[in-house]
N, C-alpha and C positions, 0 to 999 in steps of 0.2 A: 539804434544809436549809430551817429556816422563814424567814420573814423578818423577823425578829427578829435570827435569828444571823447569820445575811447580812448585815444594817444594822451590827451590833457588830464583825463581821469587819474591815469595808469603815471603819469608824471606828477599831481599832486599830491594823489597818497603817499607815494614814496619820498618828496622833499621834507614832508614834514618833520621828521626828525632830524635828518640834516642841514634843516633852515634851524632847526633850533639851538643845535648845533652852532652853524656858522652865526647866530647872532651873539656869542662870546669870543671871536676872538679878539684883538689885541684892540684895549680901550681906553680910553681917556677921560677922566673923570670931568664932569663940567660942575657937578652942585655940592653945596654942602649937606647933609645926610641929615633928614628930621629925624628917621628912625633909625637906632643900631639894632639888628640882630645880627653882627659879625657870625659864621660861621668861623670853626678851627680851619688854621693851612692843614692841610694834609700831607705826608712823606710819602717819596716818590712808590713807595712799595706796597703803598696800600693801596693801590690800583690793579697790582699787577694779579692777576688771575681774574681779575671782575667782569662780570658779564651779565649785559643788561638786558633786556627783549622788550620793544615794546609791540601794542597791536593796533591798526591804522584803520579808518573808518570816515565814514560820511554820512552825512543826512542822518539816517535810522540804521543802516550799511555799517557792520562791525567785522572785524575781521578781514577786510579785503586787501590786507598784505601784512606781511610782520617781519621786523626788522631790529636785527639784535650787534652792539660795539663790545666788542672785549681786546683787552689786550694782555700783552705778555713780554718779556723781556727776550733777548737773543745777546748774550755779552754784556757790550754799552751802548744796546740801542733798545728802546722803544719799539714797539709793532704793532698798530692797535690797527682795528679789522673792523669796519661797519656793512653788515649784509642785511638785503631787503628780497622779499620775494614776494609776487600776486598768490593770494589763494581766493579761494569761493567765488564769487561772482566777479572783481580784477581778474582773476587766473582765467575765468571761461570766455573773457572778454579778449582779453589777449595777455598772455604771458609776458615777465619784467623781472627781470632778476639782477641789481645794482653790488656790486662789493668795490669801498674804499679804502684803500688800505696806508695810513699813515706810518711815516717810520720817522723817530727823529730821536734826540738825545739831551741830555742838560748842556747848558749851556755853558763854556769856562767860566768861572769865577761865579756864576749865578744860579740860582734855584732855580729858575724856571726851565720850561722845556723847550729846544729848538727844532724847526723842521728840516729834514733831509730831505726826504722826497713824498709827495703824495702822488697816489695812482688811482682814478676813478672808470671802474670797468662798469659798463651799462649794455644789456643784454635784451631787446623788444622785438618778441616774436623772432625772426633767422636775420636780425640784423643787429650788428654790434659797435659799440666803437670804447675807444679806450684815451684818456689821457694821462699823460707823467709829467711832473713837476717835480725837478731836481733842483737846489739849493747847492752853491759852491760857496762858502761863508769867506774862505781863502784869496777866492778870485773876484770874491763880490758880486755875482752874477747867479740868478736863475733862470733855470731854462727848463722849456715846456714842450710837448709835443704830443698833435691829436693823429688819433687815427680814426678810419670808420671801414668796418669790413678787411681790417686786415692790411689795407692802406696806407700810407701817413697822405696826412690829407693836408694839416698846419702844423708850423712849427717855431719859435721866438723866441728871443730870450730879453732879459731886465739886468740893466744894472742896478744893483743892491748897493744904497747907503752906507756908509763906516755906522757899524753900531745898529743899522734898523732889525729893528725882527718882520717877519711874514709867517704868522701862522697859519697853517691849515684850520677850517674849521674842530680836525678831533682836537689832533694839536691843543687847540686854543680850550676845548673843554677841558682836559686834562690840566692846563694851567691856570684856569679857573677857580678850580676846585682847590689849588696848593696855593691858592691866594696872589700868585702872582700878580693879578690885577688891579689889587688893593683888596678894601673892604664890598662886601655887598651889602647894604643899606638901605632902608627905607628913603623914599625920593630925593636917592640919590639916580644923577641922571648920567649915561655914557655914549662915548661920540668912537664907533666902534670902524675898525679900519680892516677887512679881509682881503684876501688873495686879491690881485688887479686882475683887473680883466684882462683881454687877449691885446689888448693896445696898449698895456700899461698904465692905464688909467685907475684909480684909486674906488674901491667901491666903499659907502662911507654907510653906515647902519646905525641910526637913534635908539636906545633902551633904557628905560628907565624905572628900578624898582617901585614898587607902590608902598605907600606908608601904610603901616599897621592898621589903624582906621579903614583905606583902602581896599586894604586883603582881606579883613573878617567880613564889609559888608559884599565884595565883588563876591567873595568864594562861597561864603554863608556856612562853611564848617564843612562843604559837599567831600573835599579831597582833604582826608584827616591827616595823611602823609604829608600835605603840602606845607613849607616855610615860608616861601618868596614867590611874589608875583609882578612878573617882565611884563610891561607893555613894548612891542616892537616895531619898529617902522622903519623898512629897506625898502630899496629897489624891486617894485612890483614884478620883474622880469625873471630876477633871478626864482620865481615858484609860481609864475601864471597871475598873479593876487591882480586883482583892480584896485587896491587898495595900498598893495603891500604891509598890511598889517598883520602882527601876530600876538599871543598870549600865550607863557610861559610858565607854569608851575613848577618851581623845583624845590626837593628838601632839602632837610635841616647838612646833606653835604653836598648841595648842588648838584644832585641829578635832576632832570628834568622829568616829572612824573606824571604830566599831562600838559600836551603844547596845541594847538589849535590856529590855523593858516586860516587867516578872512579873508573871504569873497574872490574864491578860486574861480575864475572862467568856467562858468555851467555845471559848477557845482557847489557853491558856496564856501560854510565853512566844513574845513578837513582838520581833521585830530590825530594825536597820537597818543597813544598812553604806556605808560610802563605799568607791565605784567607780573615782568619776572627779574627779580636781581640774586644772582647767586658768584661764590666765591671759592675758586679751587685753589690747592696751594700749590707752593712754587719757591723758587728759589730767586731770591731778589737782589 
């Protein structure tokens, strides 16, 4: 295998959960909803200790990396931690070891969660790089900065709208699930707006729930955990896709319990699944 294909491999299995991830944050309803299955909002504190694992695979290829978000409180902020690592055949191929780490807080006067700063550390084979994305809510402005090997390599900043939000993709799961977004609905459809790119340009993401009908005949009963089923379509760029398309399973409180990335660059479709979800306690 060259290494090319290797590098794209080792890059695909690891977006997958945080493609699925970034296809919730901050959205815009465009349709009216055939089906309700509203999930409950959730409170801010039933998250905190949670910790989810999922296991990343392809073709017949199970297990070839695994990647687990938890988070936890520090005062009146947010910390929530996404790590991925190659094992078995990714690991022998070449080593990848990804942690993002969101910090953010409620917003004044509103339910929902805001972002302070996200950090994405990316680790392949003796070569690293890192970004941070800082939020000034005060001064209107966020500001960003790449490195690689230790580096700073770019660096920019946005002026921020009165009143806009920019969620990080955790960020934006976590608001999710407390309903900030509204309801989630059978064919109801969302016109979804994530981080800008490095130009400040707007990256714009399609999702739209599938109606009840929809879900019993796609799923066929196979994921007994599953409630809701995401059809997705972003920017093929942002995960290698020729397509940019994805499928999202998540239950009855909006975790994502199997997500699947179509027609990955030389290796088709890639999956994720949830293993393991477990809850320690804490002070909230």
């Amino acid at each position: 295998m060259s290494f090319r294909r290797t590098f794209s491999f080792v890059a695909a299995v690891f977006t997958v959960v945080l493609a699925a991830l970034w296809t919730i944050s901050w959205a815009e309803t465009r349709t009216v909803p055939a089906w309700s299955g509203e999930p409950p909002a959730l409170a801010a504190y039933a998250f905190v200790g949670e910790e989810l694992t999922y296991n990343l695979g392809f073709w017949f290829f199970s297990g070839v990396a695994v990647g687990k978000i938890s988070l936890e409180k520090q005062g009146d902020i947010y910390v929530a931690t996404l790590k991925a690592h190659t094992t078995g055949i990714a690991e022998w191929l070449r080593h990848r070891e990804d942690t993002y780490i969101a910090r953010f807080e409620r917003a004044p006067g509103s339910d929902r969660f805001r972002t302070l700063s996200f950090e994405e550390d990316v680790t392949i084979g003796s070569k690293h790089r890192r970004t941070v994305t800082l939020i000034d809510y005060e001064r209107g402005v966020m500001r960003w900065r790449k490195w690689k090997n230790g580096r700073l390599r770019k660096s920019g900043e946005f002026i921020i709208p009165p009143g806009a939000f920019y969620d990080d993709p955790i960020t934006a799961f976590y608001n999710l699930r407390r309903g900030v977004y509204g309801p989630i609905e059978g064919g109801r459809e969302y016109l979804i707006k994530t981080l800008p790119s490095e130009e400040g340009e707007d990256v714009d993401i399609y999702l739209r729930i599938a109606t009840e009908d929809e879900f019993r005949s796609r799923t066929g009963g196979e994921k007994a955990a599953a409630r809701y089923l995401a059809d997705v379509k972003m920017p093929g760029k942002l995960f290698d896709s020729k397509s940019g398309k994805m499928e999202i399973l998540f239950d009855a409180s909006l975790i994502p319990v199997w997500a699947v990335a179509k027609d990955i660059i030389f290796f088709g479709d890639v999956w994720g699944e949830l293993v393991e979800s477990s809850r320690t306690a804490g002070i909230y």
